[in-house]
Structure formats: C-alpha cells, structure tokens
C-alpha positions in Angstrom: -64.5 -157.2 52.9 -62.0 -154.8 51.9 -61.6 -153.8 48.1 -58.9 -151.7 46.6 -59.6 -151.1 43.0 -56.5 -149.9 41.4 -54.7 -153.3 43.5 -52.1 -153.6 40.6 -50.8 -149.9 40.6 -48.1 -148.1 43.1 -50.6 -147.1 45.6 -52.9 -150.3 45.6 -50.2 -152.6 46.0 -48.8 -150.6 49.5 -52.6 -150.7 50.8 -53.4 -154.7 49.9 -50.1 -155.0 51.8 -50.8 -152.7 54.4 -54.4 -153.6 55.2 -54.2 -157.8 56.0 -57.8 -159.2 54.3 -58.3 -156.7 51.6 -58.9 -157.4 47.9 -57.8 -156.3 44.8 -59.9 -155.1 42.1 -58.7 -154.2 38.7 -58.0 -156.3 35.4 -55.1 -157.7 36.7 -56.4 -158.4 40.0 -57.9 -161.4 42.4 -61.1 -159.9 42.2 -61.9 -158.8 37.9 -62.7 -155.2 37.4 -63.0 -152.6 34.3 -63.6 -149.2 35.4 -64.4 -148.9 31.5 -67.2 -150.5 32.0 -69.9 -148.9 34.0 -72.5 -152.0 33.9 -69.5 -154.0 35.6 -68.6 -152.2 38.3 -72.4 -152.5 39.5 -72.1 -156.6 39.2 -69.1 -156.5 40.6 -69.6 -154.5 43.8 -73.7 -156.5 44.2 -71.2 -159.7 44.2 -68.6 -158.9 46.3 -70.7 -156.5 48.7 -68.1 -154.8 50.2 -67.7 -153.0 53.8 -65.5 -150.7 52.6 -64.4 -149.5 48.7 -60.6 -148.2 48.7 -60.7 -146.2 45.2 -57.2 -145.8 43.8 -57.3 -146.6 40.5 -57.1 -144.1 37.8 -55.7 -142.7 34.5 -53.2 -140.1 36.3 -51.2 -139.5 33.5 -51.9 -136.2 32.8 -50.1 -136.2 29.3 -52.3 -139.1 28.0 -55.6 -138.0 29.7 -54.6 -134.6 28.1 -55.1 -136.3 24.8 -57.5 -139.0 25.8 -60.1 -137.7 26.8 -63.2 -139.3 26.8 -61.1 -142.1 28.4 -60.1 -140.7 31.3 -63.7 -139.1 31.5 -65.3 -142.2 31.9 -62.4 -143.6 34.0 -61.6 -140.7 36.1 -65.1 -139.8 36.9 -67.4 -141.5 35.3 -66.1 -144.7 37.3 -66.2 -142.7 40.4 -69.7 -141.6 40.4 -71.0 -145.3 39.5 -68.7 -147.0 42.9 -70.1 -143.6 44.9 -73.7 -144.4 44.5 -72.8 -148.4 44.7 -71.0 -148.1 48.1 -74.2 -145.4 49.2 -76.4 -148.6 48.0 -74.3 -150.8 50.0 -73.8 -148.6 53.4 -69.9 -149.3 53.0 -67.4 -146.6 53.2 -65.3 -145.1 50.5 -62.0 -143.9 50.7 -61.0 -141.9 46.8 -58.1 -141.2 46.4 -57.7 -137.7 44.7 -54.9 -135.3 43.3 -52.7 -132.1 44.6 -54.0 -131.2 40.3 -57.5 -130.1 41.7 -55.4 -127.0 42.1 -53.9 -124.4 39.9 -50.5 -124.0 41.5 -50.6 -120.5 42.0 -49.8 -120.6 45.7 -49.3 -123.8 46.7 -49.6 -125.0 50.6 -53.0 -125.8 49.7 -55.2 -126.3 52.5 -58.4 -128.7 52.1 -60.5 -125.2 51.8 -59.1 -123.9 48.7 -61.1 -123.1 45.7 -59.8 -126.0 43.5 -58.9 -124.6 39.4 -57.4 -127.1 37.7 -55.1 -126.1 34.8 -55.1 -129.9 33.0 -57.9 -132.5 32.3 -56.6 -135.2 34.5 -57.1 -132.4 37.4 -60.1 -131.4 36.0 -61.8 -135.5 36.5 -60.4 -136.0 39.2 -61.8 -132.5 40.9 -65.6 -133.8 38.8 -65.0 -136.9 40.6 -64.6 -135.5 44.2 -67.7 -133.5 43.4 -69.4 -136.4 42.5 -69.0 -138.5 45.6 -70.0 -135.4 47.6 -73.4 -135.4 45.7 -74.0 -138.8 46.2 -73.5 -138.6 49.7 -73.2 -141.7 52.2 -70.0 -142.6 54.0 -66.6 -141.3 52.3 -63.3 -139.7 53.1 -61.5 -138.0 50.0 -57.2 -138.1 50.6 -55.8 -136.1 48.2 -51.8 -136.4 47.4 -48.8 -135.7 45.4 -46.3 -137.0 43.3 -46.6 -140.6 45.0 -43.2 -142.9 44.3 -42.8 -146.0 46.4 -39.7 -149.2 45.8 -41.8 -151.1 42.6 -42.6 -149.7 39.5 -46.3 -148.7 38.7 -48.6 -150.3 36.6 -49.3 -147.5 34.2 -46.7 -144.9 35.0 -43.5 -143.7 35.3 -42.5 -144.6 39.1 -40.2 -141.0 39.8 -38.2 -142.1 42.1 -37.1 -145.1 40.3 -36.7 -143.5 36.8 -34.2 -141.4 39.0 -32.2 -144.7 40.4 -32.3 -146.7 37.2 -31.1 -143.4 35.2 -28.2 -142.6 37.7 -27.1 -146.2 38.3 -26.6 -146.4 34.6 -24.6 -143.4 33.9 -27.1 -141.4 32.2 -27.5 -138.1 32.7 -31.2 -136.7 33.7 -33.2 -133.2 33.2 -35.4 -132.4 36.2 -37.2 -129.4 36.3 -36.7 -126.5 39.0 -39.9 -124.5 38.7 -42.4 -127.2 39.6 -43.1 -128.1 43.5 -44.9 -130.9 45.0 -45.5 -132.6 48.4 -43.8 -135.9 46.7 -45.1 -138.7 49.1 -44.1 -142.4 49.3 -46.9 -145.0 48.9 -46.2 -147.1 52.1 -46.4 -143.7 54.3 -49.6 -143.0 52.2 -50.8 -146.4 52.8 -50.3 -146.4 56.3 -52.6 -143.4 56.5 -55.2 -144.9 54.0 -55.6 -148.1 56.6 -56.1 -145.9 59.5 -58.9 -143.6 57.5 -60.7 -147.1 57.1 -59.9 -148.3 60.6 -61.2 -145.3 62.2 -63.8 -144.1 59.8 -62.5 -140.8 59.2 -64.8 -139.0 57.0 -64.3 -135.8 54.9 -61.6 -134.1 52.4 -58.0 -134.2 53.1 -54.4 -133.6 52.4 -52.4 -137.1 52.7 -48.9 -136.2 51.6 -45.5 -136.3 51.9 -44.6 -133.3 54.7 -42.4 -131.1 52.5 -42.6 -128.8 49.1 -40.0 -129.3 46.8 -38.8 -128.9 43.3 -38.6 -132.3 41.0 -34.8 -131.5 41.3 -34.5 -131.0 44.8 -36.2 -134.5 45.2 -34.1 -135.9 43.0 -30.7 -134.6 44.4 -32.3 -135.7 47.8 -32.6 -139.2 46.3 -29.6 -139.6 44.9 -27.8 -138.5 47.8 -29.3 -140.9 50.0 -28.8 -143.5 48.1 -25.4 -142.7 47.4 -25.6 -142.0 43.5 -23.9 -139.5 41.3 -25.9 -136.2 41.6 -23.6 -134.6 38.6 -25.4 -136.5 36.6 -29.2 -134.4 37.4 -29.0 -131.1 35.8 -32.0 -128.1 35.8 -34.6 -127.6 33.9 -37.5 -125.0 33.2 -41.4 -126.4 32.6 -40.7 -124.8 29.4 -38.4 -127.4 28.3 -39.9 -130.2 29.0 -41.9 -131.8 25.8 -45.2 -132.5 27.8 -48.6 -132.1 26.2 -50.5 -131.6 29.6 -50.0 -128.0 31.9 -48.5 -128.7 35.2 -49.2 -126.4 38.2 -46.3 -124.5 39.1 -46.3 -124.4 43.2 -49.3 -127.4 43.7 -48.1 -128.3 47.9 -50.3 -129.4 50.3 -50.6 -128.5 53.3 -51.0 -131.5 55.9 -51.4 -129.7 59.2 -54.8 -131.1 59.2 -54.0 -134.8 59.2 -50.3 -134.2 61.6 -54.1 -133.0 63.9 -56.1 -135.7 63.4 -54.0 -138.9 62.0 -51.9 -140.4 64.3 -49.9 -142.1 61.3 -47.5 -139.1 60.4 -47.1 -137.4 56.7 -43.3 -138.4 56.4 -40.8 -135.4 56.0 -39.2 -136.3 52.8 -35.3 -137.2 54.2 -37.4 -139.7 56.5 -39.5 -140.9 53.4 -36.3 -141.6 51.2 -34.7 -143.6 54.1 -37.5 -145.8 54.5 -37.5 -146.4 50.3 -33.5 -146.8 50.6 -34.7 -149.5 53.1 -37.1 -151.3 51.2 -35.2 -151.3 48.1 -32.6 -152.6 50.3 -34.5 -155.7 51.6 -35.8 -156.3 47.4 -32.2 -157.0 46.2 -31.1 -159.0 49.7 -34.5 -161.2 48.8 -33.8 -161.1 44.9 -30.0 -162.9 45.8 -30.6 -165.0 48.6 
C-alpha cells in the first residue's frame, strides 16, 4: 500500500490522483491521521503497514508557524522523525516532501549541495526534518520544491495561483511583490515526478520544481495573460510592503538540472505549466455545467 499523508492538501490530492491504489492519510482522509499526535502515527503506520510513506503534509505557512511555534515543531518535524523511524521499522520507502525555505535566498539556483540557512521557522522544521530522516536512515528520497499552485484550492493555504484568478476575475486590483523569486511549480507536474520517485525507487535529496525563477509578479502577469485576464489590475510591490510576520528569502530558485538527468518526467517550464492549469481549470467548469 501506498500512503499520502497530507491526502487532503494541494499536493496530496495531485499524487492520490496521480498514483492509482494510494491512500490518504490526514484528518480528513480515508485512512485517520493526526500528525499532532506522535503515539498515533505509530498505530496508524503498525495497522496499515505500508510499502511506501508519501509525506506531504505540513504546516507550510510560514506566517502562522512564525508565530506558532511549538506547533509546527511537533508537526513539521517532530511528525517527521516519528514516520522516518516507522517506515525504517517497516522496510517501506519514504518520499518527504521538503521546501526551496531550507535556504537563505542569497543566491538562488540552489543546487541539492548547498549549505541550507534558513531565514524563517517554517524553513528551519522543515530543514530539522530533512536531517532527521537522514539520521534515521532506511529507504527515502527527499524532493524539495517551490511555491506549488495547482487548479483546487488547498486545505490550509492560500492556493497563488487562484487567489490571482479569483482576484482578477472580480475586478480587484492585486499587490505582488517584485523582489521575491521562486521556481513556482504546479502540483500535477510535481506529482507526476513524486509517482515515478516511488516507481523507480529513487533515493536521495532533490530539487522537484517548476523549471524557471521568477518574481511573484512576473508569475502572476504570466497567469493572467494566459488565461486572458486583465493584467492592469496586478501592480508591484517591495517585501517591505507586504504585512507578513515571517522573513521570506529573497532569490530562493532551484536548480533542477539534476532531476531534467535523472527523471524522465520533466520539471515544467512555467508557460507550459500555466497551460496545463488553464486546461484543467478548463475541464472543472465544462464538468461543473454539464
């Protein structure tokens, strides 16, 4: 058995549709689980006994892990450690699913051998996480991404790409900011790559992200020009500006030569990425009328 915690979220949903079989596990899920609590994740996993443990779920706002700490501790990391050493116990393979925030943004085009320095405490669990696995040891593969946005909202975030649409289809004007760049990657091209890490057993750290740096408001001009919305309506914006508790890393890219190597599923350039969301969105409101 395959299980996806996180099944609920924007990533989880595009691997349980992606991978045929797999299970979700989270509070809203077929399969019950609280990363709160520690004690359950150990009945759950001697229940279930998986083959392999597809860890998505988080806390990745960094704003309310800024000021919720000991939550996203135990969450972020805490969680982590326990489904590590469960899926050593277990001889299945783990798949975590980590963050471009491991890194300081300083340079950006990080490659998988760059010191990680996180500037914000969701970075900072999810780097104590990645660590964590490592010590354990067994059978993993650590993805990390960027800025993932996909054609249905997320559980317990702000879906970018569709705050963008529902903003701009309404008239309002939106703020995005200019000095902040990513490797913004959609979940069903992140997905894709997930299945074929747990087809193939690909083991190790890498960078599974959208195959292009840009500024918030370059993606959303992108987006709203392919989907044929009014980009008068985006204006700039500096960091500075923005009313968020948590630091964000200036420049935090990844560099994906590594998996374009290895993967044979691609890291979507980003006007191929926004095409293939246009698409879906597309085939949601045919669905939704017929």
């Amino acid at each position: 058995m395959i299980v996806v915690t996180g099944g609920s979220g924007l990533l989880g949903k595009a691997i349980l549709r992606e991978i045929k079989g797999s299970k979700g596990a989270c509070r809203n899920c077929e399969i019950f689980l609280d990363l709160r609590d520690l004690d359950s994740i150990k009945v759950v996993m001697d229940r279930v006994r998986p083959e392999v443990v597809i860890h998505a779920g988080a806390l990745s706002n960094a704003d309310y892990c800024e000021t919720n700490r000991e939550e996203a501790y135990l969450v972020n990391y805490r969680a982590s450690r326990v489904l590590a050493r469960e899926a050593k116990r277990l001889g299945a393979f783990l798949v975590f699913i980590s963050s471009d925030y491991v890194f300081d943004g300083e340079k950006g085009g990080y490659v998988e051998d760059d010191p990680p320095n996180p500037v914000n405490y969701y970075g900072l669990t999810k780097l104590a996480a990645e660590r964590a696995i490592g010590e354990e040891g067994g059978h993993y593969a650590i993805l990390r991404t960027s800025v993932i946005y996909g054609p249905w909202e997320a559980r317990l975030k702000e879906n970018f790409a569709l705050w963008i649409i529902r903003n701009l289809k309404e008239g309002r004007g939106i703020r995005l900011v200019v000095d902040q760049i990513s490797s913004p990657t959609l979940n069903l091209n992140l997905a894709r790559m997930v299945r074929e890490t747990v087809e193939r057993r690909i083991e190790g750290v890498f960078h599974v992200a959208g195959d292009e740096a840009v500024s918030r408001y370059e993606f959303g001009i992108r987006l709203a020009e392919t989907m044929g919305l009014d980009t008068s309506l985006i204006t700039q914006s500096l960091t500075s500006q923005m009313n968020w508790v948590a630091r964000r890393p200036k420049n935090s890219s990844l560099n994906v030569d590594s998996v374009k190597a290895l993967f044979r599923e691609r890291s979507l350039r980003l006007s191929e990425a926004l095409r293939e969301l246009r698409s879906e969105l597309s085939s949601k409101i045919v669905i939704n009328i017929s």
